[in-house]
C-alpha positions in Angstrom: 18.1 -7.2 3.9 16.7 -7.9 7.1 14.3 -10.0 8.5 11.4 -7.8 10.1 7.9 -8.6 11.7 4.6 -6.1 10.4 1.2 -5.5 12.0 -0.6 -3.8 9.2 -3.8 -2.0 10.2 -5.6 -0.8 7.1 -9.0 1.2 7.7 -11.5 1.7 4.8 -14.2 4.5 5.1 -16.8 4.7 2.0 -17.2 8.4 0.5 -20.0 7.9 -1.4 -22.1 5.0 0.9 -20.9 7.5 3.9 -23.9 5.4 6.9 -21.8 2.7 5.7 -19.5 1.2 9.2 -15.7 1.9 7.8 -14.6 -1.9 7.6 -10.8 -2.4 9.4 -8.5 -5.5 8.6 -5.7 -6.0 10.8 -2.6 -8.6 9.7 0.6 -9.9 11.2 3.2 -10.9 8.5 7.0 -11.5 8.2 8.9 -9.9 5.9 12.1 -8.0 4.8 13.3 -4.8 5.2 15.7 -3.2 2.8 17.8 0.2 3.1 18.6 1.8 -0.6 20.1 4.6 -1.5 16.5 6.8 -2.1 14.7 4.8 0.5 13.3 1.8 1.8 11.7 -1.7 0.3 9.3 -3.7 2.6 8.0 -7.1 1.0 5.9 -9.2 2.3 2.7 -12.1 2.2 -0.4 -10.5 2.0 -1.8 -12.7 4.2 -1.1 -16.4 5.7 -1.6 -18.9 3.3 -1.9 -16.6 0.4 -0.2 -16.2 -2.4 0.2 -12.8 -2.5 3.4 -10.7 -2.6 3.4 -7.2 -1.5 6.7 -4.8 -2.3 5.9 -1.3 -0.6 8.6 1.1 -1.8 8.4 4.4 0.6 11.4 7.7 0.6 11.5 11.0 -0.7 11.1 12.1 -4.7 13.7 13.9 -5.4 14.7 14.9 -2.6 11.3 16.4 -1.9 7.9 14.6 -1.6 7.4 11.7 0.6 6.2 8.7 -2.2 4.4 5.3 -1.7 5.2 2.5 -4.3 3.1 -0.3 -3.4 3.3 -3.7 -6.1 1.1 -6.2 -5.1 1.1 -10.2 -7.1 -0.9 -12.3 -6.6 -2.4 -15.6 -7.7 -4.9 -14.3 -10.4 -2.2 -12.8 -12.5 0.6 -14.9 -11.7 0.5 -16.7 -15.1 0.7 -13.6 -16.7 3.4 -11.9 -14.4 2.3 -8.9 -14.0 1.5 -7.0 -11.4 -2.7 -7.0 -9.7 -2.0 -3.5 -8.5 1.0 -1.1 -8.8 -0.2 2.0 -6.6 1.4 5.3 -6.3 0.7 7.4 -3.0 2.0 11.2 -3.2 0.0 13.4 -1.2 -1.6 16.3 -2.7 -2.1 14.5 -6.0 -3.4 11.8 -8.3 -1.7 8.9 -10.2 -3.2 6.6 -12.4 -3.1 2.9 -12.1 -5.1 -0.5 -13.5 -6.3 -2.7 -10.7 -6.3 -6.2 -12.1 -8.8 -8.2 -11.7 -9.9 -12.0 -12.9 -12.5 -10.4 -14.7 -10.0 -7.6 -16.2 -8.0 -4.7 -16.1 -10.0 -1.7 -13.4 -8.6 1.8 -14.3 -8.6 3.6 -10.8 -6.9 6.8 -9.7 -4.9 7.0 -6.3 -5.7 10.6 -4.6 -2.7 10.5 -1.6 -3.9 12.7 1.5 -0.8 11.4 3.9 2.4 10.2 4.5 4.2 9.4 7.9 7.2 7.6 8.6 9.5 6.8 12.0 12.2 4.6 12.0 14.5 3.7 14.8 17.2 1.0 15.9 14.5 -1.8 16.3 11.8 -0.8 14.0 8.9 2.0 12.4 5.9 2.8 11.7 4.7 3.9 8.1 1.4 5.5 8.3 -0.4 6.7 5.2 -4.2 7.6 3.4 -5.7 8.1 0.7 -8.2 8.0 -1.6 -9.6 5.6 -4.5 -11.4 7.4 -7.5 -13.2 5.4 -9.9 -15.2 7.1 -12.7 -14.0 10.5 -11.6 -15.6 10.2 -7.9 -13.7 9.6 -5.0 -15.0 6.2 -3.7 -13.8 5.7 -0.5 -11.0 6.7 2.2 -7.9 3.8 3.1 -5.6 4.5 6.1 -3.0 2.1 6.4 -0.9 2.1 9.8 2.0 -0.2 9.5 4.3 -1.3 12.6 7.7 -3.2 12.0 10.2 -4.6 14.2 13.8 -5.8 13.3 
């Protein structure tokens, strides 16, 4: 495992409230980088000073399809130890998840549009989007632009 720094860019455009300005958070974070057998592990603070833990899982299904695992912990479940939100990213297609909140469980659907990776001696970039659907409507667009370096 090694140690890495990430700037994560992640851009949120609503579908639905489109006159809305798309809001853009931008974090630096330490982390660790792992190479597996069917891909890569990233885990890292959500933020400084919080307690959340993010594991983004990225590599090929299969052999095929570029896939997204992002587990993220945080304080409001932590008793409980299970995860506030396990999210799938393929492109082309939906997964199901529950977003857990301190007021309960949100069933959501994850609608992938992209995945991008690069990876060199001293870092990457992960890039991907896609969409959330609640109630059957897609809600809003995220694009998430990761940078790492060794």
């Amino acid at each position: 495992m090694r140690e890495i720094l990430l700037t994560i860019k992640s851009r949120q455009q609503p579908d639905i409230l489109s006159w809305l300005e798309p809001e853009t958070v931008e974090i630096t974070s330490r982390g660790k980088f792992l190479q597996e057998e069917d891909g890569y592990t990233i885990v890292y603070a959500g933020c400084e000073g919080s307690k959340c833990l993010t594991t983004l899982k990225f590599g090929r299904c299969g052999g095929e399809q570029e896939v997204i695992t992002l587990i993220k912990k945080g304080s409001i479940i932590a008793k409980r130890g299970n995860p506030s939100a396990l999210l799938v990213v393929k492109p082309g297609r939906q997964t199901n998840c529950l977003y857990q909140t301190k007021h309960g469980s949100l069933p959501v659907g994850i609608l992938g549009e992209s995945i991008h990776t690069e990876q060199n001696d001293s870092g990457g970039t992960l890039e991907y989007s896609y969409r959330i659907v609640i109630n059957m409507a897609a809600t809003n667009l995220n694009q998430v632009q990761m940078n790492f370096a060794f």
